[in-house]
N, CA, C and O of each residue as an XYZ file, in Angstrom:
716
protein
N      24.415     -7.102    -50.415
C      24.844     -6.269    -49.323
C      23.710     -5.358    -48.845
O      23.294     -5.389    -47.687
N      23.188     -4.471    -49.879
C      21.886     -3.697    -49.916
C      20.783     -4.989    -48.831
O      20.283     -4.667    -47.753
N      20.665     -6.082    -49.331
C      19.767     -6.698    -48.217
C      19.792     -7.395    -47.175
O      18.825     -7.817    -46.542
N      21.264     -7.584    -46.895
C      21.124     -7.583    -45.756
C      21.436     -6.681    -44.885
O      21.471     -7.180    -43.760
N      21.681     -5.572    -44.897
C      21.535     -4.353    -44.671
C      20.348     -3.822    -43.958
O      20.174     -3.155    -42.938
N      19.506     -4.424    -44.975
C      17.807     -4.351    -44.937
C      17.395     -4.999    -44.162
O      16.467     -4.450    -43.569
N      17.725     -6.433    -43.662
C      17.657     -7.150    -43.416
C      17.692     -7.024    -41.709
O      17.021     -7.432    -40.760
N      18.638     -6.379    -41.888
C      19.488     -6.345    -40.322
C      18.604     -5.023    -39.689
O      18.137     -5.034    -38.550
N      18.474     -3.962    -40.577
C      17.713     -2.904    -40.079
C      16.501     -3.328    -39.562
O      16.034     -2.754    -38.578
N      16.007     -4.123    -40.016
C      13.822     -4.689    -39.399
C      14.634     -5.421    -38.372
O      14.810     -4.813    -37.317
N      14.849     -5.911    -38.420
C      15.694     -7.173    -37.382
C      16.142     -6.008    -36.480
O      15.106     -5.388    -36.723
N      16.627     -5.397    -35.866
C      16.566     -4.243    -34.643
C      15.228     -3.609    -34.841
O      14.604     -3.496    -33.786
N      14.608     -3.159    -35.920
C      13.224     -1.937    -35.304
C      12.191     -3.485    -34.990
O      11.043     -3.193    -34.655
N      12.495     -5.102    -35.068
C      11.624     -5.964    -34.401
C      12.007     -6.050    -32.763
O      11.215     -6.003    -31.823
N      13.193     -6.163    -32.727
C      13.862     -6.319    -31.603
C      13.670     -5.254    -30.540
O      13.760     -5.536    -29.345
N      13.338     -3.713    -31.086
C      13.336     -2.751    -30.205
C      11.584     -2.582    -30.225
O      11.058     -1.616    -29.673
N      10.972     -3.387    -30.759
C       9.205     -3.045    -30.926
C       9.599     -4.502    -29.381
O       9.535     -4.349    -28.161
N       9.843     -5.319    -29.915
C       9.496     -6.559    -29.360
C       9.896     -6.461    -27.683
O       9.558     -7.252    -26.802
N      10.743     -5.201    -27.548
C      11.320     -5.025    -26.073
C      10.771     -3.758    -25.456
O      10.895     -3.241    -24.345
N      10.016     -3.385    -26.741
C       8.888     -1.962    -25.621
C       7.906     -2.784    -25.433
O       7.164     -2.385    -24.535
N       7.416     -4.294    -26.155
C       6.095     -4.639    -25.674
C       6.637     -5.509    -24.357
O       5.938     -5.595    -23.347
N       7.812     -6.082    -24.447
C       7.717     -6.832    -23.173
C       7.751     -6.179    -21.970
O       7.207     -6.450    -20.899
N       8.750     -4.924    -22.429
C       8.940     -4.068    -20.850
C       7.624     -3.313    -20.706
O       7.756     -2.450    -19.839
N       6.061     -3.324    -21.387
C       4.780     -2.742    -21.487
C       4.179     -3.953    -20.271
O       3.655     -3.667    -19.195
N       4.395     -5.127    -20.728
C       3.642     -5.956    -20.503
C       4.095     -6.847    -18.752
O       3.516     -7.653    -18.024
N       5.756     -5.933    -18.712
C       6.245     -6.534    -17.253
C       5.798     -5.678    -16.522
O       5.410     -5.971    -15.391
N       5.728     -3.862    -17.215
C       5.301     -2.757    -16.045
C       3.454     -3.251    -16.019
O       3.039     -2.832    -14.939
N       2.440     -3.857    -16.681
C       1.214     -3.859    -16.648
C       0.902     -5.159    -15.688
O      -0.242     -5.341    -15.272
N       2.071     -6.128    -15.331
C       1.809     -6.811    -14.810
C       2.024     -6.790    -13.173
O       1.783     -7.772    -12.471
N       2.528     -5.491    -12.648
C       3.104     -5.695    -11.419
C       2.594     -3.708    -11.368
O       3.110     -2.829    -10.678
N       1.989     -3.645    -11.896
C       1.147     -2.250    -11.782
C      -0.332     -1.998    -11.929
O      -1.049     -2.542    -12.769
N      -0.670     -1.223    -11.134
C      -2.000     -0.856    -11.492
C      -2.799     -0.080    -12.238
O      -2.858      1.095    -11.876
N      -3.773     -0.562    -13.679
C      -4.131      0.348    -15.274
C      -4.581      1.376    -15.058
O      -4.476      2.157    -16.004
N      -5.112      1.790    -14.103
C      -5.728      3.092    -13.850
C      -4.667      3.934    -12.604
O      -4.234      4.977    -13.093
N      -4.334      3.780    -11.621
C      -3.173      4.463    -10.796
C      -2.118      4.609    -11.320
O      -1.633      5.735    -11.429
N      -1.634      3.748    -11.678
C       0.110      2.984    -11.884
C       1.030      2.635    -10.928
O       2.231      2.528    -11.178
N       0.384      2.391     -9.497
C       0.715      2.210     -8.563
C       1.236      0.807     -8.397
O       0.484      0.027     -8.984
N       2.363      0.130     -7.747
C       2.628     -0.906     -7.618
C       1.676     -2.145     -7.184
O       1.138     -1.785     -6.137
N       1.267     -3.344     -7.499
C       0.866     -3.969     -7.097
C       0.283     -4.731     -5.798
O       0.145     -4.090     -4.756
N      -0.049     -6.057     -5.858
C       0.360     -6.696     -4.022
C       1.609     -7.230     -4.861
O       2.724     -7.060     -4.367
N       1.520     -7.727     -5.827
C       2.938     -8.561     -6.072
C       4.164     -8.109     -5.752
O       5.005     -8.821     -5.203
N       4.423     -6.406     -6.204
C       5.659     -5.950     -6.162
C       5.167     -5.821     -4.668
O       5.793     -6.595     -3.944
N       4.081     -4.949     -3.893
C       4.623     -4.857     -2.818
C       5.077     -6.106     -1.815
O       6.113     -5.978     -1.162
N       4.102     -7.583     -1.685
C       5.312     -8.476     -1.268
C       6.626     -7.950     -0.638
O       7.235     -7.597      0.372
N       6.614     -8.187     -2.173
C       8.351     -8.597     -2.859
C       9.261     -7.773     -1.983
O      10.268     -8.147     -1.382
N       8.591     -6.326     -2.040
C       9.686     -5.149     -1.507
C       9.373     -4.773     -0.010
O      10.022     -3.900      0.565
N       8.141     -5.612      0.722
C       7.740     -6.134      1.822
C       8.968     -6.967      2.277
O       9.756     -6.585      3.142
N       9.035     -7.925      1.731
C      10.088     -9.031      2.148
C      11.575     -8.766      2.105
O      12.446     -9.224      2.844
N      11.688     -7.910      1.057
C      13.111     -7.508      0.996
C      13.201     -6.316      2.133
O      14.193     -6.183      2.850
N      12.192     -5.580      2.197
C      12.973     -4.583      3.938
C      12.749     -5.110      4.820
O      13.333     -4.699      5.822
N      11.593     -6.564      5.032
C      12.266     -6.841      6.892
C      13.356     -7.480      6.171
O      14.225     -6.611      6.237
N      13.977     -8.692      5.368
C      15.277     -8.870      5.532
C      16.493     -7.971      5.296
O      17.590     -8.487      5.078
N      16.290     -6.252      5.343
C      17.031     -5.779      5.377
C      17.197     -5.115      6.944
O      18.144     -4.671      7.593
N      16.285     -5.233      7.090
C      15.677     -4.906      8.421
C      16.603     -6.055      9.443
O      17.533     -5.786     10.204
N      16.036     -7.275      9.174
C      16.761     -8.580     10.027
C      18.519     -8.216      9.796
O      19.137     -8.645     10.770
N      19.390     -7.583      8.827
C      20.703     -7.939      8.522
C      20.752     -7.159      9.246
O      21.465     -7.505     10.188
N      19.991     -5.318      9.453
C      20.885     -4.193     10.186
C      20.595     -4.223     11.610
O      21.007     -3.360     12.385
N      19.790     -5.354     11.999
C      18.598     -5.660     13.481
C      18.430     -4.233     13.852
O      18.957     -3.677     14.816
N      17.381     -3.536     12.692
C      16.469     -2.544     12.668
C      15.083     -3.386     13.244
O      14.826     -4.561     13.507
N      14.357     -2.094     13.280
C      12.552     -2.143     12.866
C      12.027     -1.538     11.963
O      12.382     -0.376     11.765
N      11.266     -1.994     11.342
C      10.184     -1.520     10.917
C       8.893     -1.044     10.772
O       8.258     -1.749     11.556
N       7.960     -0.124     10.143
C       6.761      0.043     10.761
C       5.918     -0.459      9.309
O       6.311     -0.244      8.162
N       4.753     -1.127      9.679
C       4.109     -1.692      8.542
C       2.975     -0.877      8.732
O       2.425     -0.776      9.828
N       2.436     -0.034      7.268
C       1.013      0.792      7.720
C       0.110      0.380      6.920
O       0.360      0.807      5.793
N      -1.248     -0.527      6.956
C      -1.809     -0.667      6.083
C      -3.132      0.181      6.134
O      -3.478      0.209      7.315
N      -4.225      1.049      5.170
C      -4.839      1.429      5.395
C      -5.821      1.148      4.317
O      -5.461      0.791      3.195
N      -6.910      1.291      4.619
C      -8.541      0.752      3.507
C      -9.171      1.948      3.958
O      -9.519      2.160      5.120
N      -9.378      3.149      2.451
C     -10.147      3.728      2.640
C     -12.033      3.407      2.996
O     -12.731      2.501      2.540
N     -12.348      4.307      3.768
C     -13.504      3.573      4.440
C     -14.731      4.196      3.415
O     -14.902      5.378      3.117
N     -15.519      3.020      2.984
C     -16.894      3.216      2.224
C     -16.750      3.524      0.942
O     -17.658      4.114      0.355
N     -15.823      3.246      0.437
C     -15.350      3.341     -0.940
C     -15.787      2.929     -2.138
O     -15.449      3.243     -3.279
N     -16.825      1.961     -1.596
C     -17.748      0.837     -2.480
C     -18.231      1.651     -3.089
O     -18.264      1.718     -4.317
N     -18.868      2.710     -1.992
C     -20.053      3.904     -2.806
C     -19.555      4.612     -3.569
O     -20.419      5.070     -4.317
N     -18.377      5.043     -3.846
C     -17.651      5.572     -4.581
C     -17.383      5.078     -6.113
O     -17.283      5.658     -7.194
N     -17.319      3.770     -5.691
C     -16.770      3.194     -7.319
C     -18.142      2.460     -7.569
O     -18.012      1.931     -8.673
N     -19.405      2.172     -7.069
C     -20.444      2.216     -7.494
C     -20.973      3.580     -7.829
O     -21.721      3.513     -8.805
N     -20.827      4.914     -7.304
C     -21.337      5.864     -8.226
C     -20.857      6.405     -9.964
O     -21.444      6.862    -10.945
N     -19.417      6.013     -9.584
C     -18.837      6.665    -10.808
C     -18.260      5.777    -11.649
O     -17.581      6.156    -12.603
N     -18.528      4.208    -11.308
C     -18.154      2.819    -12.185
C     -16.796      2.692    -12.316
O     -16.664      1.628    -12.920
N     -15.614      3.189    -12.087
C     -14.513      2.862    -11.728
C     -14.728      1.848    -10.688
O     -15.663      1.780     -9.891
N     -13.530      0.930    -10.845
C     -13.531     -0.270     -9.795
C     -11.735     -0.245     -9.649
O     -10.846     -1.011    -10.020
N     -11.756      0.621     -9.158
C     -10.174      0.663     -8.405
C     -10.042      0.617     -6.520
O     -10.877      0.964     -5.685
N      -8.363     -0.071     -6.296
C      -8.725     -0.510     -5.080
C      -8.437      0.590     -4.249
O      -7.828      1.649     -4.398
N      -9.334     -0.217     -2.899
C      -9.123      1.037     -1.922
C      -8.603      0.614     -0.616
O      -8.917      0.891      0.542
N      -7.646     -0.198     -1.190
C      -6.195     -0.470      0.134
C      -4.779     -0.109     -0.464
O      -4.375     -0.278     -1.614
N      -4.117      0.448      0.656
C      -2.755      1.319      0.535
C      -1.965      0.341      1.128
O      -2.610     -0.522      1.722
N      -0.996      0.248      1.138
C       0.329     -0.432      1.927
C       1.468      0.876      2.128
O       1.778      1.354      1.036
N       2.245      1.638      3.485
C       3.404      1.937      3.579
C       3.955      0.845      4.266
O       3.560      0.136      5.192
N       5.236      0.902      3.395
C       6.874      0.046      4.701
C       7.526      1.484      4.927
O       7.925      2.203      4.011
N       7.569      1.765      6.149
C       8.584      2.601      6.678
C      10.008      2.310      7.545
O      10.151      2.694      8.705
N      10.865      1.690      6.910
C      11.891      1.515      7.724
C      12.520      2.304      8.440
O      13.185      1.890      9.389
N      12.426      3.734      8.095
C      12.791      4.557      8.584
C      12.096      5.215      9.716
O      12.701      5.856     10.575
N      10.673      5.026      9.697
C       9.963      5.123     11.186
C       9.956      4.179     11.698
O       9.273      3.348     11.100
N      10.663      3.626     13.101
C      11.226      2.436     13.779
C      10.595      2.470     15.214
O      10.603      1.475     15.938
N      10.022      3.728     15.601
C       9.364      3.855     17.001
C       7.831      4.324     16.576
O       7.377      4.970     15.631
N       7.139      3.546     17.984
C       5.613      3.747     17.747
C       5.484      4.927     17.246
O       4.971      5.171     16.154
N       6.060      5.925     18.210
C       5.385      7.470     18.044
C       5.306      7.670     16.915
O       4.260      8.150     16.478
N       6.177      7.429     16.219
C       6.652      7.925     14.485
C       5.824      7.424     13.799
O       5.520      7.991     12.750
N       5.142      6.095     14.207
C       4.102      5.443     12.838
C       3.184      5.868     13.899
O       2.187      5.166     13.729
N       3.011      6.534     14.763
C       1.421      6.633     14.885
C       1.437      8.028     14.359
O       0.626      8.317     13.480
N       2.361      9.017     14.850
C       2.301     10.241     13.910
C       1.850     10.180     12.154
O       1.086     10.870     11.477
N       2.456      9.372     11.938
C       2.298      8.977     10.247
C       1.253      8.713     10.014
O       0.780      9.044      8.926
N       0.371      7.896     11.113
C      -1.268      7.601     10.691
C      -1.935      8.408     11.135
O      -3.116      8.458     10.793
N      -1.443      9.247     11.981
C      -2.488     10.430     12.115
C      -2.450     11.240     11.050
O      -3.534     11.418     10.495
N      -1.405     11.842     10.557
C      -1.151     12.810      9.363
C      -1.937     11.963      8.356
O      -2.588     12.645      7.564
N      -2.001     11.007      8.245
C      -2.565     10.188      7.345
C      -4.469     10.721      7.211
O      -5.186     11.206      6.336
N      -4.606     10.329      8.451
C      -6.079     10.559      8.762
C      -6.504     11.707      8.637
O      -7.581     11.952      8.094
N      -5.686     12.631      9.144
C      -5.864     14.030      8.968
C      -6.104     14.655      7.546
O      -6.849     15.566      7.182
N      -5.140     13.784      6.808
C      -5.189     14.443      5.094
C      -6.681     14.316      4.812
O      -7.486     15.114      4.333
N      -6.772     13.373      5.147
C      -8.312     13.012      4.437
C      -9.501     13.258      5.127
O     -10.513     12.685      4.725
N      -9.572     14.059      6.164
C     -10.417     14.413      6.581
C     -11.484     15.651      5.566
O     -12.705     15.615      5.418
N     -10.637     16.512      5.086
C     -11.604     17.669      4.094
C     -12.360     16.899      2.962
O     -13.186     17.391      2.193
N     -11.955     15.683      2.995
C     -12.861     14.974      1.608
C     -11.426     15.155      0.553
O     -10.209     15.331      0.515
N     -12.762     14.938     -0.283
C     -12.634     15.319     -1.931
C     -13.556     15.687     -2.638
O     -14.718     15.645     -2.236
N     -13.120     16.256     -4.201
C     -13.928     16.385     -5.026
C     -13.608     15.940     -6.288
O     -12.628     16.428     -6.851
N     -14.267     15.102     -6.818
C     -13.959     14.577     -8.191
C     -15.658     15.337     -9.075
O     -16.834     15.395     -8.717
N     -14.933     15.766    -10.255
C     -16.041     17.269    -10.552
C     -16.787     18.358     -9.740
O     -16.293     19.312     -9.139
N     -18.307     17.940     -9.879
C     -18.965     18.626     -8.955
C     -19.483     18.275     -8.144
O     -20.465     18.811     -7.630
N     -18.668     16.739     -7.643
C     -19.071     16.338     -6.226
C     -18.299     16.083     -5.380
O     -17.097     15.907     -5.575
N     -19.000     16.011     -4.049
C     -17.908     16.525     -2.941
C     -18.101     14.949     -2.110
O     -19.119     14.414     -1.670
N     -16.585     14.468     -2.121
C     -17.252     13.049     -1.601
C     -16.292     12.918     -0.145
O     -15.127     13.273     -0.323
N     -16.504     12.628      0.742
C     -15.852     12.315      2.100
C     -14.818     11.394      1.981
O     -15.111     10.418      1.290
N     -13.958     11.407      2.340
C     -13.295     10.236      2.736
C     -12.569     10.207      4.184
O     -12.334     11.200      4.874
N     -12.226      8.699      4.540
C     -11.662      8.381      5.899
C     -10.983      7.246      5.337
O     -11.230      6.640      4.295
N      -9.954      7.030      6.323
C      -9.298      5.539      6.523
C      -9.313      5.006      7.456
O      -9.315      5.635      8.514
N      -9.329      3.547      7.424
C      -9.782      2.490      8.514
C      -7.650      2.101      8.540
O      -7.274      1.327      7.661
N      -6.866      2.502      9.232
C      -5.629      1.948      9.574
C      -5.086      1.184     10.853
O      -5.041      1.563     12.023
N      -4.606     -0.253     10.150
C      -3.846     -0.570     11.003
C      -2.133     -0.860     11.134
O      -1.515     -1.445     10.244
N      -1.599     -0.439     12.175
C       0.242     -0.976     12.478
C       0.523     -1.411     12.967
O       0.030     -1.529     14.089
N       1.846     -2.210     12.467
C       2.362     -3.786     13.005
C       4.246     -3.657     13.011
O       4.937     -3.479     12.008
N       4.615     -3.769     14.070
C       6.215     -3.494     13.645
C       6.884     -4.393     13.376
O       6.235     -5.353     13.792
N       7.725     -4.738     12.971
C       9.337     -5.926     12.705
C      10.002     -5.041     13.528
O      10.019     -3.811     13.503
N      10.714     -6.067     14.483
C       9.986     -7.415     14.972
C       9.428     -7.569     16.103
O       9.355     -8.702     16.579
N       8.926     -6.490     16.763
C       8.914     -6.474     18.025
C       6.617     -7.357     17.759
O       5.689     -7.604     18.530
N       6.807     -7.438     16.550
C       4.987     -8.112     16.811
C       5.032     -9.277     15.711
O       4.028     -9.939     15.450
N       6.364     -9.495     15.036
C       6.404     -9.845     13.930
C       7.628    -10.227     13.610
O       8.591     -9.492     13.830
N       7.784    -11.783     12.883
C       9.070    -12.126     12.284
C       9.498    -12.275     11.137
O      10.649    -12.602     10.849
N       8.385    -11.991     10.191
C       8.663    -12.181      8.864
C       7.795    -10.983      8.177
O       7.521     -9.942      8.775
N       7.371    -11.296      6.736
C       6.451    -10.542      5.956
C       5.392    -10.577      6.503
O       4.840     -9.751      7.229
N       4.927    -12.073      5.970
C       3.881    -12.556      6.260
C       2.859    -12.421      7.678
O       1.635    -12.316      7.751
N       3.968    -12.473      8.806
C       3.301    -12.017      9.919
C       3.081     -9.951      9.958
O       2.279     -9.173     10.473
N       3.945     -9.870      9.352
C       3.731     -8.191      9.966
C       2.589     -7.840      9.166
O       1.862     -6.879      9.419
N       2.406     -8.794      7.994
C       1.005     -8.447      7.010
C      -0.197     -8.679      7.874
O      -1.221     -8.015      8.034
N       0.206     -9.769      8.367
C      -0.976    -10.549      8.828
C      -1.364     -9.498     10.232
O      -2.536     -9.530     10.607
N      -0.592     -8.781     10.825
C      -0.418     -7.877     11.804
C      -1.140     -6.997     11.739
O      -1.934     -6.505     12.541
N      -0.850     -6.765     10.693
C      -1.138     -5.040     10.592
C      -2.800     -4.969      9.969
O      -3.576     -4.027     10.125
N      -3.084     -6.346      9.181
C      -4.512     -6.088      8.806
C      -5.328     -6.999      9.726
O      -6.520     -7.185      9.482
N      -4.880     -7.429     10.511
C      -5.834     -7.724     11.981
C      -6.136     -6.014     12.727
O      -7.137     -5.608     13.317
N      -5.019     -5.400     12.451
C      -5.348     -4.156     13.325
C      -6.272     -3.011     12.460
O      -6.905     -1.993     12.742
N      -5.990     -3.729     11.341
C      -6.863     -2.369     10.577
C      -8.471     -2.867     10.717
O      -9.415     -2.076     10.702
N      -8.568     -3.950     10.820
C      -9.546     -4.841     10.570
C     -10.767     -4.301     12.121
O     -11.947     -3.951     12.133
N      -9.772     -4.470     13.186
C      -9.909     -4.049     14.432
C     -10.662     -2.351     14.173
O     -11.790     -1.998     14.514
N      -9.655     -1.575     13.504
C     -10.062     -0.313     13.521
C     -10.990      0.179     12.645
O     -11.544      1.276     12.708
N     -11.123     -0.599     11.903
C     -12.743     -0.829     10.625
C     -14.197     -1.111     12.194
O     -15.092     -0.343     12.546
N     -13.887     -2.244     12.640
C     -15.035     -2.479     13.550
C     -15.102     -1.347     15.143
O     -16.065     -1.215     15.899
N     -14.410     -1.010     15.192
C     -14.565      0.243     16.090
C     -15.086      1.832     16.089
O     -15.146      2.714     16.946
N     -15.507      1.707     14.355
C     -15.705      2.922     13.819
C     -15.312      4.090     12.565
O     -15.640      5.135     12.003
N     -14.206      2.825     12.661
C     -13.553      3.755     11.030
C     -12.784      4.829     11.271
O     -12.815      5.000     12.490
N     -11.902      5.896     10.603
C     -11.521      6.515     10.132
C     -10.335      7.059     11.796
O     -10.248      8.052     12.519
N      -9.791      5.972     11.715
C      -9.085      5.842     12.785
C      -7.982      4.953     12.571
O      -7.860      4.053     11.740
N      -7.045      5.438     13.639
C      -6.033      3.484     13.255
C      -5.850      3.031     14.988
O      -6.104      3.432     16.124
N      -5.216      1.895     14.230
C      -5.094      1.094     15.907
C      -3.457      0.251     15.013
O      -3.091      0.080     13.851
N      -2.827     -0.109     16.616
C      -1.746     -0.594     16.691
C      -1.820     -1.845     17.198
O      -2.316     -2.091     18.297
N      -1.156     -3.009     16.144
C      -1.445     -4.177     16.486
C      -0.623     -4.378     17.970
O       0.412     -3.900     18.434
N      -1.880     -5.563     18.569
C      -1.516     -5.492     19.834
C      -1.550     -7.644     20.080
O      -2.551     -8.358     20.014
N      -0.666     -7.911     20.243
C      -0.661     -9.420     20.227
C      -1.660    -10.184     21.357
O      -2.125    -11.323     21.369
N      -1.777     -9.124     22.240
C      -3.077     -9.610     23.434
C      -4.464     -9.343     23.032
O      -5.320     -9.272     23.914
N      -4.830     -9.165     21.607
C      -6.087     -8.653     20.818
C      -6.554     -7.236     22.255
O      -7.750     -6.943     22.270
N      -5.988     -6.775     22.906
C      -6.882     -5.868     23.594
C      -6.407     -4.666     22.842
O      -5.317     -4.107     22.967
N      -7.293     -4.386     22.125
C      -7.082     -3.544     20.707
C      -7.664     -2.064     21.635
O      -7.132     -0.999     21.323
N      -8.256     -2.056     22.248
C      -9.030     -0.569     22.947
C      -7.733     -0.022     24.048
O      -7.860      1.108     24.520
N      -6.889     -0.594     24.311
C      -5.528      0.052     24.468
C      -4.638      0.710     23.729
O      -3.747      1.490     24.065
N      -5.060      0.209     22.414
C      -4.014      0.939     21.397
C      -4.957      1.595     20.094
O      -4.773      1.643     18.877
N      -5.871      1.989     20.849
C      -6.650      2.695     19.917
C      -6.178      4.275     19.590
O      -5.165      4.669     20.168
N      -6.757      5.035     18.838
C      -6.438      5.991     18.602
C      -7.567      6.806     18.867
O      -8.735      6.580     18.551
N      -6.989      8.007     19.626
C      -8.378      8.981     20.213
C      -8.258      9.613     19.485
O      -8.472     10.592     20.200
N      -8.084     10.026     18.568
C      -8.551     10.966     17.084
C      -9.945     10.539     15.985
O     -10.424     10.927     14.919
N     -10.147      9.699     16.828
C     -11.556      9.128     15.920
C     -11.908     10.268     15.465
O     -11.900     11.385     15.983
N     -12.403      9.681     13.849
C     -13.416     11.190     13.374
C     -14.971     10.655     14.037
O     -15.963     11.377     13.941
């Protein structure tokens, strides 16, 4: 009785070791080791699940992708190699104004820099936005949307965003806040 008792006790502290390493090893796989920020995988995933929540309520959405600009120099000075692209889904900002407000506040944050110790390092973002569905019918396109426009707003100068525009005349939907 005494052993299996014993028996049964390792048999749960294996079972409860064996289910902190898996739930270690599901959060390390769909997270990032140094942020802990969600992935591309999870974001996808939770990409795809708000336009089709988006498609059931025939909402919009605003897709914001942004790449901090010159960042290379950054993780070549201080040997960290972490990334320097963001993804928002805002379902809840559904009109231009609202996601361009959002990328301005965006731009704006980061205008004073930073400082990591005793150095003072700049930063900007290169952003672009893409809505469901009015530019876009799926994930895949509003992805594909939104980093044509960021892509756009990288080659125009940086630290700016632009709004995807399906006629590529991207200098219409530029943003006069350039830094």
């Amino acid at each position: 009785m005494v052993v299996a008792s014993l028996a049964f006790f390792l048999l749960l502290i294996l079972l409860r070791i064996g289910f902190r390493a898996w739930r270690a090893m599901h959060f390390q796989s769909r997270h990032d080791p140094l942020t802990g920020l969600a992935n591309r995988r999870v974001f996808e995933h939770n990409l795809r699940a708000a336009v089709g929540g988006a498609r059931q309520r025939r909402a919009s959405l605003a897709l914001i992708l942004l790449d901090l600009d010159h960042f290379k120099a950054v993780n070549d000075s201080f040997g960290h190699f972490v990334g320097d692209e963001f993804a928002i889904v805002t379902p809840e900002l559904s009109s231009r104004e609202e996601a361009e407000q959002a990328a301005t506040r965006i731009i704006d944050s980061l205008r004073p820099g930073c400082r990591i110790g005793t150095h003072s390092l700049p930063s900007a973002a290169s952003i672009g936005v893409s809505f469901y569905p009015d530019r876009a019918q799926d994930a895949a396109g509003l992805s594909h949307c939104a980093d044509l426009a960021m892509y756009e707003s990288k080659q125009g100068g940086r630290g700016r965003y632009m709004v995807f525009n399906p006629c590529g005349d991207f200098s219409i939907e530029l943003n006069r806040c350039a830094v």
